[in-house]
MDAnalysis code that builds the backbone (N, CA, C; Angstrom):
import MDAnalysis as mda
import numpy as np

u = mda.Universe.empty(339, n_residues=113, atom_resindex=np.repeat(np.arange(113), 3), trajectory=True)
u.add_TopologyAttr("name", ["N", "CA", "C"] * 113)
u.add_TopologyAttr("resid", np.arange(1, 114))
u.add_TopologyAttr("resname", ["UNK", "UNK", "UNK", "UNK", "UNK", "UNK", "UNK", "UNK", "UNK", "UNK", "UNK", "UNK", "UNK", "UNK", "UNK", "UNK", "UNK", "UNK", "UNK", "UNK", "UNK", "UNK", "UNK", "UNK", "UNK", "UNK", "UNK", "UNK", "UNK", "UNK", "UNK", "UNK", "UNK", "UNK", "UNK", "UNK", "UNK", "UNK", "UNK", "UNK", "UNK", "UNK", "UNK", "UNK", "UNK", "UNK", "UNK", "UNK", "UNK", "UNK", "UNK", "UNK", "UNK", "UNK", "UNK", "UNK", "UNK", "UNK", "UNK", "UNK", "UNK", "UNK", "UNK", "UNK", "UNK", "UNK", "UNK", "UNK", "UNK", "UNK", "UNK", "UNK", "UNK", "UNK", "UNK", "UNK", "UNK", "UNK", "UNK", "UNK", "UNK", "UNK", "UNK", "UNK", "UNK", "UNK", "UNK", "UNK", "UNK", "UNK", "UNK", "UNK", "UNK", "UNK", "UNK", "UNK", "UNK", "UNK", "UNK", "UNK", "UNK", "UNK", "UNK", "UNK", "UNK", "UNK", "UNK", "UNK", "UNK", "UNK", "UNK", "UNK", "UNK"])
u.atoms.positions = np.array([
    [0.846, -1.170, 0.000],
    [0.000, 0.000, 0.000],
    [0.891, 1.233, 0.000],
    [0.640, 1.917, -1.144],
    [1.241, 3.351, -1.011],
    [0.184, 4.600, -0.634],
    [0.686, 5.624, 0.215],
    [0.268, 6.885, 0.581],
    [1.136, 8.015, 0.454],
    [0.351, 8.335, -1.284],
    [1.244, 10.101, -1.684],
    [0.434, 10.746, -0.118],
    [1.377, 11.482, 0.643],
    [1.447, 12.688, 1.298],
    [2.107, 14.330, 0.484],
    [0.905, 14.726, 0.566],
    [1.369, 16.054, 0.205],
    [0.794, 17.289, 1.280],
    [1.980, 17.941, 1.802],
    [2.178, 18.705, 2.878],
    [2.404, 20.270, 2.768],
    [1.392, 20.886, 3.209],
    [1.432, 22.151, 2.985],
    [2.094, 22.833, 4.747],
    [3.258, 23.467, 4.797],
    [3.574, 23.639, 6.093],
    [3.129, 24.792, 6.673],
    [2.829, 25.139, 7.910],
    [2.689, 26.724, 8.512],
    [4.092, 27.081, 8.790],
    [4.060, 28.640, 8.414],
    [5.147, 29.364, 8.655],
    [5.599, 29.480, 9.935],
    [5.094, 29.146, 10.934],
    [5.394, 29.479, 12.670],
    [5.001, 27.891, 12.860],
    [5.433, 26.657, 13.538],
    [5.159, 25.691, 14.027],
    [4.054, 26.280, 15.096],
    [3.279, 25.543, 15.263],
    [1.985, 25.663, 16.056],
    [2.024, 24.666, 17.539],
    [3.025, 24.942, 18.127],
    [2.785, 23.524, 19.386],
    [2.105, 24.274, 20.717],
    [1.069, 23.146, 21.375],
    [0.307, 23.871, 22.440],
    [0.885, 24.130, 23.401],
    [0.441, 25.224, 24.137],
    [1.031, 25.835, 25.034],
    [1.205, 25.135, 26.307],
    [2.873, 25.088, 26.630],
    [3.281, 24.231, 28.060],
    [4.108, 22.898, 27.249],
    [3.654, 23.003, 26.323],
    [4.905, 22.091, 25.029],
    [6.226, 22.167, 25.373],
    [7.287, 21.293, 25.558],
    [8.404, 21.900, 25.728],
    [9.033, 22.685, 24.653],
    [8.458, 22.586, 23.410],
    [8.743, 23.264, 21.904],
    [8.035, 24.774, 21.714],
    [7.149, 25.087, 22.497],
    [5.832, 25.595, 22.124],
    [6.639, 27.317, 21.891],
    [7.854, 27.403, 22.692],
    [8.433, 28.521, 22.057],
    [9.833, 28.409, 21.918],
    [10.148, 27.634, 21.313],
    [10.995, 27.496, 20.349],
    [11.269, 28.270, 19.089],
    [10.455, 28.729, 18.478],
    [10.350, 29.497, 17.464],
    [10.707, 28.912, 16.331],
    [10.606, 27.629, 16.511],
    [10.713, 26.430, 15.060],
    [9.736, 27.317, 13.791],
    [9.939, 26.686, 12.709],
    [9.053, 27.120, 11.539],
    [8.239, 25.788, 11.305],
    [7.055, 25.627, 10.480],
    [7.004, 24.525, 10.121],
    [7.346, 23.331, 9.828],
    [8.373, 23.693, 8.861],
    [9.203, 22.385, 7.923],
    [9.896, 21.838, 9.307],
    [10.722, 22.718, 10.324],
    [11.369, 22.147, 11.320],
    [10.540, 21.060, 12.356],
    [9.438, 21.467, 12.800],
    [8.637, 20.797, 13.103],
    [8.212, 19.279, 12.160],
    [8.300, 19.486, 11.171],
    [7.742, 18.247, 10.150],
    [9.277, 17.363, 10.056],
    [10.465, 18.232, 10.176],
    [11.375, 17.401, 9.937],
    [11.719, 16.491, 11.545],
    [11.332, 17.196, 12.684],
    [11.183, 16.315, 13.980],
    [10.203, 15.060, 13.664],
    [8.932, 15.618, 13.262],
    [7.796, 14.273, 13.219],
    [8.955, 12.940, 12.082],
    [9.421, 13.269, 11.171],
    [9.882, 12.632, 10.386],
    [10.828, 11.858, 10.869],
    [11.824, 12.455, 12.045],
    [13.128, 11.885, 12.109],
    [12.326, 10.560, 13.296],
    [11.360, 11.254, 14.052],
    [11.013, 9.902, 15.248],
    [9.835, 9.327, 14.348],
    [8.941, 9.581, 13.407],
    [7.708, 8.338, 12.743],
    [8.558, 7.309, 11.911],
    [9.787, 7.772, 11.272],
    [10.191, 6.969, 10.528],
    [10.298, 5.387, 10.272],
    [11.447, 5.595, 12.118],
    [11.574, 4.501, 12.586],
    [10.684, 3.166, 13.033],
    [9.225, 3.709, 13.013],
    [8.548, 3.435, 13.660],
    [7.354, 2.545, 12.384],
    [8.004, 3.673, 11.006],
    [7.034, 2.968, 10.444],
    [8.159, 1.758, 9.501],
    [9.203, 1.920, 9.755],
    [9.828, 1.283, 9.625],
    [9.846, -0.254, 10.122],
    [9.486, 0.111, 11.505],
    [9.629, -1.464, 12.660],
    [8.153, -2.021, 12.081],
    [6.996, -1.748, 11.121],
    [6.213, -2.245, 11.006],
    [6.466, -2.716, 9.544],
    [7.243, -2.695, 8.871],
    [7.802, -2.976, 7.573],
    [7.146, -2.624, 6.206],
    [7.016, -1.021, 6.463],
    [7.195, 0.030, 5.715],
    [8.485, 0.536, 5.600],
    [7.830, 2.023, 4.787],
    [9.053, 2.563, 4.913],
    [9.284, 3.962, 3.209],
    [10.102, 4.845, 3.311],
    [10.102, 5.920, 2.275],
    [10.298, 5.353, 1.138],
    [9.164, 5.294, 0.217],
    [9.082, 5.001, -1.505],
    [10.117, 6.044, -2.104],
    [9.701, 6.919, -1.846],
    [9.423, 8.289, -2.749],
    [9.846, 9.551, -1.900],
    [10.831, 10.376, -1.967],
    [10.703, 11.895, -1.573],
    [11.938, 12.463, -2.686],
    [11.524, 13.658, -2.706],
    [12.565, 14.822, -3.725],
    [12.215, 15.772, -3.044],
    [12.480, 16.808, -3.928],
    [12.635, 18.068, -4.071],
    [12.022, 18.727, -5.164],
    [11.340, 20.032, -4.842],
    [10.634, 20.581, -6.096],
    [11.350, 20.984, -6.958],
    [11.048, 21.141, -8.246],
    [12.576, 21.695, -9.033],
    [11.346, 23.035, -9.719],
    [10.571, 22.582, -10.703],
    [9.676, 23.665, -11.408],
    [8.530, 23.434, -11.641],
    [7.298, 23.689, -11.967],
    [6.448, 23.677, -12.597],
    [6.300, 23.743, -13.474],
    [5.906, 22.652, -14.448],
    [5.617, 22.386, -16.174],
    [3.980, 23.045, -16.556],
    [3.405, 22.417, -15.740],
    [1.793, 22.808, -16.283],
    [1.415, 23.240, -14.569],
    [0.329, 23.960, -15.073],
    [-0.453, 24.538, -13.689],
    [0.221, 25.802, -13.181],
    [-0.716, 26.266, -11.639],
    [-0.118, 27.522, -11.165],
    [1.294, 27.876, -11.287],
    [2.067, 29.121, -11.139],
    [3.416, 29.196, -11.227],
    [3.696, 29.018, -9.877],
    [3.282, 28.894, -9.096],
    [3.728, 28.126, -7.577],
    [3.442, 26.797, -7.084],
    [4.177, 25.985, -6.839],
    [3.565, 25.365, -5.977],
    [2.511, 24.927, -5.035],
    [1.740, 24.370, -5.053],
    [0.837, 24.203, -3.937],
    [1.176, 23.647, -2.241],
    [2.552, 22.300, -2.933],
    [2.627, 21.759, -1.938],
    [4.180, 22.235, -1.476],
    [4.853, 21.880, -0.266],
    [6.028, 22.482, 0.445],
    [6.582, 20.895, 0.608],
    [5.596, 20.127, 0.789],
    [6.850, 18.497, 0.626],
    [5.595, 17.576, -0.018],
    [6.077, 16.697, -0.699],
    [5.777, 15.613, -1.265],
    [6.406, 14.198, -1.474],
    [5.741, 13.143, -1.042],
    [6.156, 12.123, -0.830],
    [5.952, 11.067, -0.755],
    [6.052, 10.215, -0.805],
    [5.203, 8.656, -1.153],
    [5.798, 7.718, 0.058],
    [4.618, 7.039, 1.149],
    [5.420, 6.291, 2.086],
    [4.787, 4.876, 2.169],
    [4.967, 3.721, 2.170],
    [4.934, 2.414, 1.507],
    [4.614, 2.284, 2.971],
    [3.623, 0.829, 2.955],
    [3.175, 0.179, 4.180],
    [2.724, -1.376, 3.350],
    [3.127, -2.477, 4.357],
    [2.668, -4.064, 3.858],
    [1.258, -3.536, 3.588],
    [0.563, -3.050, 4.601],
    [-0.929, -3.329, 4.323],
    [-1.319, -2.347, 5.062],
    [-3.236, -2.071, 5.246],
    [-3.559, -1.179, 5.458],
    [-4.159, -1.403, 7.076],
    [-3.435, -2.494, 7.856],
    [-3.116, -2.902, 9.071],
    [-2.229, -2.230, 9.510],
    [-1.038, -2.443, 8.711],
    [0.393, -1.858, 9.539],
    [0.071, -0.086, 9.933],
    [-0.469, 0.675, 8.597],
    [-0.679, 1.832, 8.840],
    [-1.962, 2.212, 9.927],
    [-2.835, 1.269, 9.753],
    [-3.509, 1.449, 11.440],
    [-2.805, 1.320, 12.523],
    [-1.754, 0.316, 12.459],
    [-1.233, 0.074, 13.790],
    [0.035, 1.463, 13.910],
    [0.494, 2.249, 13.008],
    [1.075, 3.203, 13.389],
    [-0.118, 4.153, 13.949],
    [-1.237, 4.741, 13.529],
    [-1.698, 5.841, 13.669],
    [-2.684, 5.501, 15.144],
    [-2.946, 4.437, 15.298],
    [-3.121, 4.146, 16.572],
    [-2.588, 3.484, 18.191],
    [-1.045, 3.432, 17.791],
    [-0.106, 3.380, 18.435],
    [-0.388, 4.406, 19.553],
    [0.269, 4.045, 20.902],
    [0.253, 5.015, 21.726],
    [1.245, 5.498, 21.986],
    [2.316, 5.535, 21.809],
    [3.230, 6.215, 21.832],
    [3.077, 7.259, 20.814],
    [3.001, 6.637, 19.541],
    [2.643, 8.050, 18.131],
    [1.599, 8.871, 18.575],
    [0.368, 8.575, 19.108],
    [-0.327, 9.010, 19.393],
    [-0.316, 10.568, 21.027],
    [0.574, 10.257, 21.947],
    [1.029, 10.726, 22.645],
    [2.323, 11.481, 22.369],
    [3.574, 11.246, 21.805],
    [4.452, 11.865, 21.603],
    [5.056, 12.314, 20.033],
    [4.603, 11.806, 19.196],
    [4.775, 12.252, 17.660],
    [4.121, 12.947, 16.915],
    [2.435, 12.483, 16.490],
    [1.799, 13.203, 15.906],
    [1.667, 14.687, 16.484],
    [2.037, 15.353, 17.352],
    [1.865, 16.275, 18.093],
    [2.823, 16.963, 16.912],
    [3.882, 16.907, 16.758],
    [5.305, 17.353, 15.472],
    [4.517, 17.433, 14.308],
    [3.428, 16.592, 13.698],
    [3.018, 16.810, 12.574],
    [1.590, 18.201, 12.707],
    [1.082, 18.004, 13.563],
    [0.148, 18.826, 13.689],
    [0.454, 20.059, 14.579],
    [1.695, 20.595, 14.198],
    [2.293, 21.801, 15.017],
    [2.813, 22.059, 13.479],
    [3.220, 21.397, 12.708],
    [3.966, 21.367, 11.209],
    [2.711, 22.109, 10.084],
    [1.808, 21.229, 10.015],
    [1.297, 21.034, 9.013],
    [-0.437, 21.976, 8.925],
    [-0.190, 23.455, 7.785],
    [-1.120, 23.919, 7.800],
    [-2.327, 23.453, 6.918],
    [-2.222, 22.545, 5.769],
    [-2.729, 22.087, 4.921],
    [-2.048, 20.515, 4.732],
    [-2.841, 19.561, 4.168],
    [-2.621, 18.448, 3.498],
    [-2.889, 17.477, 3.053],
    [-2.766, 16.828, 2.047],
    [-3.299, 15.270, 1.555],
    [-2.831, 13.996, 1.622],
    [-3.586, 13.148, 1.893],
    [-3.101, 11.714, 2.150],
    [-3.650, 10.680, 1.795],
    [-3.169, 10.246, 0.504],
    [-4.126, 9.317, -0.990],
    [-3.352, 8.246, -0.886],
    [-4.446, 6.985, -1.028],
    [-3.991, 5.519, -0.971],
    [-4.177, 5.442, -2.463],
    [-2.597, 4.454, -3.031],
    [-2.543, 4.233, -4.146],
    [-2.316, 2.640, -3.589],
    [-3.037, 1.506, -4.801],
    [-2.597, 0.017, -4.485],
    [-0.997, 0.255, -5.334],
    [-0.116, -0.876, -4.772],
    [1.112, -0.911, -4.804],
    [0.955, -1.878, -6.063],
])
């Protein structure tokens, strides 16, 4: 099972107040690159793991900007394993908190592998 993520970031990370981050003065992407460095592993130990990431280079067709700030494709055996990350309690308590301090906009589309 693949899931394009496409991530639109906020300019100020958003973490709630009493966060040990919450004034930090992180930007978005910094925030998304924390969620990234601790989900990885994790979706890793369930035997997933990163298909797909780059870098934007230009736009061929469509707006002259961008829509999205990261894009990426992240592979899972099945659509078990990715339940068992997003309902994990640990992710649930200490990670997703990094993505939703990150992320002002975004999409998350199941493609079959």
């Amino acid at each position: 099972m693949h899931l394009l993520n496409m991530i639109r970031f906020r300019d100020q990370a958003l973490y709630p107040a009493g966060h040990p981050l919450a004034d930090a003065g992180w930007s978005g992407r910094q925030a998304f690159d924390e969620y990234f460095r601790v989900v990885l592993p994790m979706i890793e130990g369930l035997g997933g793991g990163l298909v797909w990431n780059a870098s934007y280079e230009c736009m061929l067709t469509g707006p002259a900007l961008p829509e999205w700030d990261k894009v990426f494709v992240m592979g899972f055996p099945d659509a078990a394993a990715f339940m068992a990350l997003v309902t994990d309690a640990a992710y649930k308590a200490e990670v997703i908190i990094h993505r939703t301090a990150a992320v002002r906009d975004s999409r998350l589309i199941r493609y079959a592998a």
